[in-house]
Every structure is written in structure tokens, then in C-alpha cells.
C-alpha atoms as an extended CHARMM CRD file, in Angstrom:
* protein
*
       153  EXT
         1         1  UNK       CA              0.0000000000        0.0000000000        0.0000000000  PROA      1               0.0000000000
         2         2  UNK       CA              1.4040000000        3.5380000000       -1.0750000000  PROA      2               0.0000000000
         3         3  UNK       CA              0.1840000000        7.2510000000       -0.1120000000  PROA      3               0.0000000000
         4         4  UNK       CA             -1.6970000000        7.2280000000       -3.3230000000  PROA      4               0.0000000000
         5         5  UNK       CA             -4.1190000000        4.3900000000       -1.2770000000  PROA      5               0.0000000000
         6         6  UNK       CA             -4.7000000000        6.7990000000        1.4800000000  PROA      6               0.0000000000
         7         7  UNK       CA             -5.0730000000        9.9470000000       -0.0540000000  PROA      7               0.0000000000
         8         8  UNK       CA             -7.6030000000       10.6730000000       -2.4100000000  PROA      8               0.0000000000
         9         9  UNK       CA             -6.0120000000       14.0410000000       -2.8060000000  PROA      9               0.0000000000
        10        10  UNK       CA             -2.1050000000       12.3330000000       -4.2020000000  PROA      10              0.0000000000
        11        11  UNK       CA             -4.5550000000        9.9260000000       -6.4980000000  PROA      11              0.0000000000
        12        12  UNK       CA             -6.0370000000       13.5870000000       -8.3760000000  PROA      12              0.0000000000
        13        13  UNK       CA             -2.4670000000       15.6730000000       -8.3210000000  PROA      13              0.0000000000
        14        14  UNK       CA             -0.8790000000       12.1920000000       -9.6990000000  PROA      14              0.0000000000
        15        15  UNK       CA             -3.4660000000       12.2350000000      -12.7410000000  PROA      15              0.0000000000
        16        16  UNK       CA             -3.7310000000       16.0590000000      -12.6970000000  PROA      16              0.0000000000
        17        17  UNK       CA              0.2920000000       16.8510000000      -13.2850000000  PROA      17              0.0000000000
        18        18  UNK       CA              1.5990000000       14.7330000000      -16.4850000000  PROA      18              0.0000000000
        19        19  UNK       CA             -2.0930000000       15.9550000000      -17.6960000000  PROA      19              0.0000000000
        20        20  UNK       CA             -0.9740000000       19.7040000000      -17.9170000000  PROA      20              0.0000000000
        21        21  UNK       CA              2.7250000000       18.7500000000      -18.3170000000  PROA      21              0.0000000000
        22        22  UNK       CA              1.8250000000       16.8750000000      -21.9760000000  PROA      22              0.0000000000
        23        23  UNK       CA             -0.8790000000       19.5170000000      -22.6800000000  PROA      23              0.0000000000
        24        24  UNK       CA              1.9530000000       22.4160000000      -22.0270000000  PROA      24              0.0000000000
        25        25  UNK       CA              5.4550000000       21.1780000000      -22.1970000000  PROA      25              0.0000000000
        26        26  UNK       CA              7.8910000000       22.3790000000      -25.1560000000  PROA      26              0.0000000000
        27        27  UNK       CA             10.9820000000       20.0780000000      -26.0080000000  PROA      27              0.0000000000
        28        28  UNK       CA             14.1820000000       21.0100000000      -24.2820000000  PROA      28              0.0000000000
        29        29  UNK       CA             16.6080000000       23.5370000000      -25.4970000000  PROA      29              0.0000000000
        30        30  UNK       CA             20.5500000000       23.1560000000      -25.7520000000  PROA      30              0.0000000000
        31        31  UNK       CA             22.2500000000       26.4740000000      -25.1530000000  PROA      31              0.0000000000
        32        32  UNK       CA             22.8780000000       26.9740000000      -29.6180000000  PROA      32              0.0000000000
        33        33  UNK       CA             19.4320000000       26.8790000000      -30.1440000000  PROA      33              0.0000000000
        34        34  UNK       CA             17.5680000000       28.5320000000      -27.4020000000  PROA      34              0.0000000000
        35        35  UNK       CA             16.3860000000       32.0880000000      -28.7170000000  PROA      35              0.0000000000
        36        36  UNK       CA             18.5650000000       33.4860000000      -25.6160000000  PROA      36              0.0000000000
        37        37  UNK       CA             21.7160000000       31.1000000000      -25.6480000000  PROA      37              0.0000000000
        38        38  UNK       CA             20.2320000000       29.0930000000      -22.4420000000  PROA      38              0.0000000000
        39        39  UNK       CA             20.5610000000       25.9240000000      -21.4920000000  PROA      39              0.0000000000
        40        40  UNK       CA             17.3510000000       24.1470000000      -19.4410000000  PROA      40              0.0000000000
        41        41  UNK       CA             19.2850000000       24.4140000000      -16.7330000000  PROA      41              0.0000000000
        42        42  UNK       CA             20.0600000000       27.8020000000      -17.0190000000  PROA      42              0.0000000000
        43        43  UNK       CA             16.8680000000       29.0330000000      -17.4820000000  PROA      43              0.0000000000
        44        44  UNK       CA             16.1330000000       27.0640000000      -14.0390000000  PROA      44              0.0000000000
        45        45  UNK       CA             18.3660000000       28.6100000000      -12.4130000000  PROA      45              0.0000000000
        46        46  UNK       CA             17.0990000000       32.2610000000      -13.8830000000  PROA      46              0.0000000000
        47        47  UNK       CA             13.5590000000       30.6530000000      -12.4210000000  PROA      47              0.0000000000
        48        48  UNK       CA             14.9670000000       29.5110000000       -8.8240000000  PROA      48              0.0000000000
        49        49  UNK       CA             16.3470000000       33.5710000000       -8.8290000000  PROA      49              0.0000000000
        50        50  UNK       CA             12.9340000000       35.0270000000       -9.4600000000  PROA      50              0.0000000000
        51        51  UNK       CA             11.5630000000       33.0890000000       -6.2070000000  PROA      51              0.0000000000
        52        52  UNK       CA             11.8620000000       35.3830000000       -3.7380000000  PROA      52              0.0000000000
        53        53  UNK       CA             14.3670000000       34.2600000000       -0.6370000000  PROA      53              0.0000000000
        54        54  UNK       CA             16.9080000000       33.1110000000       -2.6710000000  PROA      54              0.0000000000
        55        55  UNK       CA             18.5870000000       36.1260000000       -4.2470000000  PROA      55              0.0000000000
        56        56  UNK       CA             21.8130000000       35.5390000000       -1.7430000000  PROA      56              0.0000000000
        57        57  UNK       CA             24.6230000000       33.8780000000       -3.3430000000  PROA      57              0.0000000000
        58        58  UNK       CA             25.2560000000       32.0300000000       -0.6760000000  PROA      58              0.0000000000
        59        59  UNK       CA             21.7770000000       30.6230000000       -0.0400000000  PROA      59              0.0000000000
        60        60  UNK       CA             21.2500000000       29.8060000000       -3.8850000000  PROA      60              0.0000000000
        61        61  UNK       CA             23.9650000000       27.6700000000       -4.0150000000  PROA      61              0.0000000000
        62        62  UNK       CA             22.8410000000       25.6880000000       -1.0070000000  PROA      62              0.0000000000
        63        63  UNK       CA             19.5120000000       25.4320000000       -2.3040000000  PROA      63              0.0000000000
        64        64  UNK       CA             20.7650000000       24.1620000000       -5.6000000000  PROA      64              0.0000000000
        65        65  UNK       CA             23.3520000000       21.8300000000       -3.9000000000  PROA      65              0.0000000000
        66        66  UNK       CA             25.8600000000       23.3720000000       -6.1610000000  PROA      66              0.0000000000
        67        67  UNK       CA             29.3010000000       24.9000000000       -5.4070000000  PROA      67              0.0000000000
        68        68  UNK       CA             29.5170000000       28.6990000000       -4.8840000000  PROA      68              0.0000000000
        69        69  UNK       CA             32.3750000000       28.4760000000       -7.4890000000  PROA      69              0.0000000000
        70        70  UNK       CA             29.5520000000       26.9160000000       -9.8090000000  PROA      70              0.0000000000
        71        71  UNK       CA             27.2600000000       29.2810000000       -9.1300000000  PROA      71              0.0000000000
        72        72  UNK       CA             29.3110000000       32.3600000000       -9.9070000000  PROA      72              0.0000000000
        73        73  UNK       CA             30.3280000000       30.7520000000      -13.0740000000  PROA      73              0.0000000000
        74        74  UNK       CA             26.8450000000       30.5690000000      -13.9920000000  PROA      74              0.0000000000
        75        75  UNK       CA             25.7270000000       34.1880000000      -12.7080000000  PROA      75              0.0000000000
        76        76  UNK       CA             28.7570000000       35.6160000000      -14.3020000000  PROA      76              0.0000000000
        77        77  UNK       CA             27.5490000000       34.2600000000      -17.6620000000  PROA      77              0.0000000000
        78        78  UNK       CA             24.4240000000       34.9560000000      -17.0050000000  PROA      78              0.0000000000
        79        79  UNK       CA             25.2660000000       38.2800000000      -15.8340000000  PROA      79              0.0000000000
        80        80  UNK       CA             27.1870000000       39.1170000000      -19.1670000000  PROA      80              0.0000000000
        81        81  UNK       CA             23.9310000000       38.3990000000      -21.0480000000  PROA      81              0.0000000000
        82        82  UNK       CA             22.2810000000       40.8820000000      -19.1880000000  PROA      82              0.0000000000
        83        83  UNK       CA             19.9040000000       38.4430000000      -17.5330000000  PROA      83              0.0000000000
        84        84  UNK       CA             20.4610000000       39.2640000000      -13.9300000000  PROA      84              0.0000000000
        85        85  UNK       CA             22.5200000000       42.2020000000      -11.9570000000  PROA      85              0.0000000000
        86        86  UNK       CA             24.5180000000       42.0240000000       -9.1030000000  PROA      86              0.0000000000
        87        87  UNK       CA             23.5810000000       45.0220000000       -6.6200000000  PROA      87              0.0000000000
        88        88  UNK       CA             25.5580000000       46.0490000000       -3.5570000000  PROA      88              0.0000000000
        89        89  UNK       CA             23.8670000000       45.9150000000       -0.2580000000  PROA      89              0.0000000000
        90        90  UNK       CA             23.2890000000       49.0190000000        1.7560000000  PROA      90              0.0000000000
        91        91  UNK       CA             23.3850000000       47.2780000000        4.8290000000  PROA      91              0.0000000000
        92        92  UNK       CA             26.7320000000       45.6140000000        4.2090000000  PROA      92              0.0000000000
        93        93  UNK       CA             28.0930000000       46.6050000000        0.8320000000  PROA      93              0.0000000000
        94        94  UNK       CA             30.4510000000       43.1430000000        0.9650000000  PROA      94              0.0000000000
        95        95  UNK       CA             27.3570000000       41.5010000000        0.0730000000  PROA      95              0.0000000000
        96        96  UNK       CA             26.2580000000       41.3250000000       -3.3550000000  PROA      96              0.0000000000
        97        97  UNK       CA             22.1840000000       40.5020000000       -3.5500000000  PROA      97              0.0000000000
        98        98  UNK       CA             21.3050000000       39.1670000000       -7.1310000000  PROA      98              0.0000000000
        99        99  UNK       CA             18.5170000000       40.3470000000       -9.2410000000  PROA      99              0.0000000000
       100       100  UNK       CA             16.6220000000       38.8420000000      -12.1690000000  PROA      100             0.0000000000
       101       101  UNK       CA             16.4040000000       41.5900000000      -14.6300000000  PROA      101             0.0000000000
       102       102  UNK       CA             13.7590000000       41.9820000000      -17.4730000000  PROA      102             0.0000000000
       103       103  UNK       CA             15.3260000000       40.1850000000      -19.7870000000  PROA      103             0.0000000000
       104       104  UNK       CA             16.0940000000       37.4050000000      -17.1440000000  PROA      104             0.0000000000
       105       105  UNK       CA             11.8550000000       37.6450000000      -16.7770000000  PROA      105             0.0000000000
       106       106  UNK       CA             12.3820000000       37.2380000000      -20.6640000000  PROA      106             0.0000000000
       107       107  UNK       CA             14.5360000000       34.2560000000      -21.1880000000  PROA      107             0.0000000000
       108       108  UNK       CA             12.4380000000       32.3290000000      -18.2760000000  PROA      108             0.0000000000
       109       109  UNK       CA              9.3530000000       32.3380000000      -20.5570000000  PROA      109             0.0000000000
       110       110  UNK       CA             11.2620000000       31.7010000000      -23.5860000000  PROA      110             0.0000000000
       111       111  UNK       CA             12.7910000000       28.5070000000      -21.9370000000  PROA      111             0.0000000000
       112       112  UNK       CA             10.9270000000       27.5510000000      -19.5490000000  PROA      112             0.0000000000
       113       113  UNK       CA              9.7750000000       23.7700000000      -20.2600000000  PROA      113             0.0000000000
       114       114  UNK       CA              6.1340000000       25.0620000000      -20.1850000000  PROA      114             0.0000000000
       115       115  UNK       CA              5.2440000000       26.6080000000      -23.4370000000  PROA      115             0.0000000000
       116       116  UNK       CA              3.4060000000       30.4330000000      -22.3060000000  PROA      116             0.0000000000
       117       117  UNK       CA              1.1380000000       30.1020000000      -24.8980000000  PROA      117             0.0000000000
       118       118  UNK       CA             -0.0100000000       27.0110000000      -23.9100000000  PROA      118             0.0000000000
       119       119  UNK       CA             -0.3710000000       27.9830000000      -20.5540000000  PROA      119             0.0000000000
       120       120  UNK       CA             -2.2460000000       31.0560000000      -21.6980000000  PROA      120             0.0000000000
       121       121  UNK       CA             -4.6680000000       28.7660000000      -23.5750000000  PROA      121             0.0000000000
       122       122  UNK       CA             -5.1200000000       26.6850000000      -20.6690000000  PROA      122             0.0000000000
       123       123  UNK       CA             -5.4720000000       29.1210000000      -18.1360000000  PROA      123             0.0000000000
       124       124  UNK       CA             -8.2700000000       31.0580000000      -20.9320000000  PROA      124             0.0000000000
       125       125  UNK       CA            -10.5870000000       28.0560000000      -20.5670000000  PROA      125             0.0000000000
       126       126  UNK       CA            -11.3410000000       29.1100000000      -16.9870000000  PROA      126             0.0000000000
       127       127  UNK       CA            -12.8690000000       31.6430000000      -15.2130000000  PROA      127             0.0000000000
       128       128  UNK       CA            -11.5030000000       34.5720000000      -13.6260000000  PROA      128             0.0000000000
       129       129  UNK       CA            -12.7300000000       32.6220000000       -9.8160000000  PROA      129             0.0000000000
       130       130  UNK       CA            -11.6490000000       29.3090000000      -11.5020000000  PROA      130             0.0000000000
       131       131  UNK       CA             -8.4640000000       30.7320000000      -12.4620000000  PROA      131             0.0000000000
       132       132  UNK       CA             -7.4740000000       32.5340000000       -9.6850000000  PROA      132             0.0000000000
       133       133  UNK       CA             -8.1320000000       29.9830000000       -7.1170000000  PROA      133             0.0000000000
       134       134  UNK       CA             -6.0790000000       27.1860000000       -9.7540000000  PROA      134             0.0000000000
       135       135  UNK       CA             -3.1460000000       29.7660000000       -9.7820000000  PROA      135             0.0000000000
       136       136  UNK       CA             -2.7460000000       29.6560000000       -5.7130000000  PROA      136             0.0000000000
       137       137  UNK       CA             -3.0090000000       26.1630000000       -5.7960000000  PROA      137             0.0000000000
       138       138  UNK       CA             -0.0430000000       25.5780000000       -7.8450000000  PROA      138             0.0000000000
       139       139  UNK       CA              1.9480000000       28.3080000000       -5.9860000000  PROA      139             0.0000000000
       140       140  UNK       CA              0.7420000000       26.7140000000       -2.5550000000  PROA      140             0.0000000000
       141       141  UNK       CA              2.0690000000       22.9490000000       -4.3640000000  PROA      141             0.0000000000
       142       142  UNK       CA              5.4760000000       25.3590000000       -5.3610000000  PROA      142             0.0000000000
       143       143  UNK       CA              6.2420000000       26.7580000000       -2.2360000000  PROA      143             0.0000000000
       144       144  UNK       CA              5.7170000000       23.4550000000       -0.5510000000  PROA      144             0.0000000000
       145       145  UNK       CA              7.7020000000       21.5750000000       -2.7800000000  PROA      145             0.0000000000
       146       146  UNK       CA             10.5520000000       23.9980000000       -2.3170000000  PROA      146             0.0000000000
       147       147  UNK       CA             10.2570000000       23.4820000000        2.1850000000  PROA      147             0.0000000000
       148       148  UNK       CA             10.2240000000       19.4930000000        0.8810000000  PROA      148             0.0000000000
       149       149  UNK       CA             13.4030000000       19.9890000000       -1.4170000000  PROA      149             0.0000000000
       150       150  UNK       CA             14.9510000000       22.1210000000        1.6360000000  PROA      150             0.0000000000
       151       151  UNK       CA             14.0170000000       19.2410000000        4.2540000000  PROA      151             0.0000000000
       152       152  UNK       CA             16.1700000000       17.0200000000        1.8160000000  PROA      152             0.0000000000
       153       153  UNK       CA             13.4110000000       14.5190000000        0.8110000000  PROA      153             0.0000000000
């Protein structure tokens, strides 16, 4: 017997998810032919910057299990392309908080693994109430994925 058994609720998000995922998905970029130069995993790591908590260095690169030497590689690249800036803290100006710029906002949608236009058309075939409430949902499923990833499960 699994959680699925139990829960009614894991039985309708495991039929729910690969629903939307096949409905919306695009096929996966390498870095020569995405419109912006990114790689998937770049434009994930553009996404885990526009979540807000994690614009620290530091706490990125623990969230992402990745090296802070990896990291800057990646935010100096990423950086160069204009996607996200590097400000100076007021508080302590040795700290440098990072910030997803416009065209960071940009690349996101034009990589993300969702197509936006199918996730317009999706969203279009509810109502504003319908919509709204479907939109929290998935952020409330986001935010507590992210506490799960963080627990290390």
C-alpha cells in the first residue's frame, strides 16, 4: 500500500500533473538553439532567482546543492547576457544581492519547459474565480515543494 491508497487528494495531483505537463510542455533547449543562448538548466536557475528568498549567493547555491564556485560561473555568464545584476547591499556593501532583470523575466518564458502560450490557452478556458483559485493552488504545491526539497526529501 502507497500514499496514493490513502489519499484521495495524491490519487487527483498524480493524474492532474503529467495531464498539464503533456498539454503544455515544449521540447528542451541546448544552449545553440535557445532564442537566448540558455541551457534548461540555465533558465532554471534564472527561475529559482525570481523566487523570492533566494537572491543571496550564498543561499542559492545551497539550495541548488551546487558549489559557490559553480554558481558564480553561472551568474557571471548569465550576468554578461544581461539576464540578472549584481547590486551592492546598503546594509553591508560586501554583500552582493542578485537580481533577475527583465530580460532574465524574458529568457524564463522563452525557456521555460512550459510553453506560455499554452499555458495562456489553458489558463483562458477558466474563469476569472476558476483561475485565480487554480493559480494559488499551484503556488501553494510550489512553495511546498521547495520546504520538501529544503528538508532534503
Amino acid at each position: 500500500m502507497d500514499e496514493r491508497d490513502d489519499d484521495p487528494d495524491v490519487w487527483e495531483v498524480l493524474l492532474a500533473y503529467p495531464q498539464i505537463y503533456h498539454a503544455c510542455h515544449t521540447e528542451h533547449r541546448i544552449r545553440s538553439s535557445s532564442p537566448s543562448g540558455l541551457t534548461s538548466r540555465d533558465a532554471g536557475l534564472l527561475a529559482h532567482l525570481a523566487v523570492e528568498g533566494l537572491c543571496r549567493p550564498a543561499a542559492l547555491a545551497r539550495h541548488l546543492g551546487v558549489s559557490p564556485s559553480t554558481l558564480s560561473a553561472a551568474l557571471a555568464r548569465l550576468e554578461a547576457g544581461g539576464m540578472v545584476a549584481r547590486d551592492v547591499d546598503s546594509s553591508d556593501g560586501r554583500r552582493r544581492p542578485i537580481r533577475l532583470t527583465a530580460e532574465g523575466r524574458e529568457a524564463i518564458a522563452e525557456n521555460n519547459v512550459l510553453e506560455p502560450a499554452r499555458v495562456a490557452a489553458l489558463l483562458a478556458r477558466l474563469g476569472s474565480a476558476e483561475r485565480r483559485s487554480a493559480v494559488e493552488g499551484l503556488k501553494r504545491l510550489a512553495h511546498a515543494a521547495r520546504l520538501l526539497r529544503e528538508e532534503g526529501r
